[in-house]
N, C-alpha and C positions, 0 to 999 in steps of 0.2 A: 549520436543517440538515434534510437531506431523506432520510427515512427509506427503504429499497427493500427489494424483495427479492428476495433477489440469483438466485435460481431462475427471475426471470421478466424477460421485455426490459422494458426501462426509459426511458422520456424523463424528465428529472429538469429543472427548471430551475435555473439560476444565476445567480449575480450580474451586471445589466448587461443583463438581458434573455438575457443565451444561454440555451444547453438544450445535453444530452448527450445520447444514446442510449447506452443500456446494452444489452451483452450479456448474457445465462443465463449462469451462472457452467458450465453443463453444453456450452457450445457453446464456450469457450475451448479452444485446440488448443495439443496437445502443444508447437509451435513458440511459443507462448509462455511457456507454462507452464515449460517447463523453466530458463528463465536469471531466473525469479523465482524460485526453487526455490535456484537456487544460489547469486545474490548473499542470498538471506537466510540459506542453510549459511555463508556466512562471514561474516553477523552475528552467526549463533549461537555461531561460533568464537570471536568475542573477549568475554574475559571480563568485559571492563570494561564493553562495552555490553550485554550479558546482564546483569549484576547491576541495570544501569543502570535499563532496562526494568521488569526486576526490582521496580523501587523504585517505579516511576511507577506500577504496575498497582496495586503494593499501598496508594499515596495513588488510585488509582482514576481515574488520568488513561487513559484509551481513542485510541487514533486519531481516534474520531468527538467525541471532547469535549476533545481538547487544546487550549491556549491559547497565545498568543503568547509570554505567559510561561515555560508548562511547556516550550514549546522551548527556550528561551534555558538553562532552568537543565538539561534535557535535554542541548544542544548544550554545555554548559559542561560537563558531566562524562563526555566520550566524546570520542575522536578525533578530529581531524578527515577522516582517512581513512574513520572508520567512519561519520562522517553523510556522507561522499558516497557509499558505498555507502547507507547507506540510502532516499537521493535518488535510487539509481540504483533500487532497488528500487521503489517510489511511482510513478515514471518509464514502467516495465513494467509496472506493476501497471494505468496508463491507458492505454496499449497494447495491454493485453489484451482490458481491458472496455469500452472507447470503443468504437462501431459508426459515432460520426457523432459530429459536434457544426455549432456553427452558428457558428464562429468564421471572420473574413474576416480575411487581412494589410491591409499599407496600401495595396494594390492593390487591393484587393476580391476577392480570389480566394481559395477556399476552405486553411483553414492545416488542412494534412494530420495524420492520426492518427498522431504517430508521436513517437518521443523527442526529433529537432529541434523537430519543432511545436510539443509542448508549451511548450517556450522563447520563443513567441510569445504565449502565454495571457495574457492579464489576472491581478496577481497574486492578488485577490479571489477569482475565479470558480475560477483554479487551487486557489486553500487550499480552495475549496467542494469543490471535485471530488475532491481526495484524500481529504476526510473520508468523500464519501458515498461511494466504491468501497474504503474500507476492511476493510469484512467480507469482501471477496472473499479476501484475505491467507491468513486460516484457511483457510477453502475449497480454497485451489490447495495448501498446503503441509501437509506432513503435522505433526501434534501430538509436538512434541520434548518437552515442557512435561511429560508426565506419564509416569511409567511403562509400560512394558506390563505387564499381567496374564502375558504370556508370557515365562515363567522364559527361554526362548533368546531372547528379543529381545535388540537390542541396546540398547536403551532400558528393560530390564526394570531390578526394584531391584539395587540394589550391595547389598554386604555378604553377611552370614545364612552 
């Protein structure tokens, strides 16, 4: 797996001989960011794939170190509604931070950056590519996960 950092442009390779170009996680624009922002509000919304997540972080599975397996039993215990939104999410998330890659169709002409295209990828190089643009996730969306220190938040503690 291919380590980056997501602050700086990126050529990563992948499986099959491709390559990605990555964006700065600072140069992503608003017009993407915003519909990754809200299909992962309505993951956060359901409660069954929250606690879901929930479990997998605490066995210590990560995006960038998940297994074939941990999906299966992942995908077993959540919606099916909910893992395609979170495919839609994944989906955006290489839309955002792809600049380029080096993929051809069966013409030979360049397979565009975009959420059809991706449906054209190798599904190798694809599972590569979601792991290594993973930490972007954090980055674009704000931390729901933890309280605020600030008593008006809306995220601040309950109770008291």
């Amino acid at each position: 797996m291919t380590i980056i950092d997501i602050h700086t442009a990126s050529r990563v390779p992948l499986a099959g001989g491709a390559w990605a170009d990555l964006r700065p996680v600072q140069d992503i624009r608003e017009r993407a960011r915003r519909p990754i922002r809200a299909k992962t509000m309505q993951l956060l919304a359901d409660a069954e794939f929250t606690s879901t997540i929930q479990g997998a972080l605490k066995d210590g599975i990560t995006a960038q170190s998940i297994t074939d397996e941990d999906k299966r039993r992942i995908g077993a215990s959540v919606s099916p509604q909910m893992m395609a939104v979170l495919e839609e999410v994944q989906d955006l998330l290489l839309v955002a931070v792809v600049r380029g890659w080096s993929f051809l169709d069966e013409d030979g002409q360049p397979v565009p950056v975009s959420t059809d295209g991706i449906l054209d990828l190798p599904g190798p190089a694809l599972d590569e590519l979601k792991r290594t643009v993973a930490p972007y996730q954090s980055a674009l969306n704000p931390n729901l996960s933890e309280p605020s220190p600030d008593p008006a938040s809306p995220t601040g503690p309950s109770g008291g």
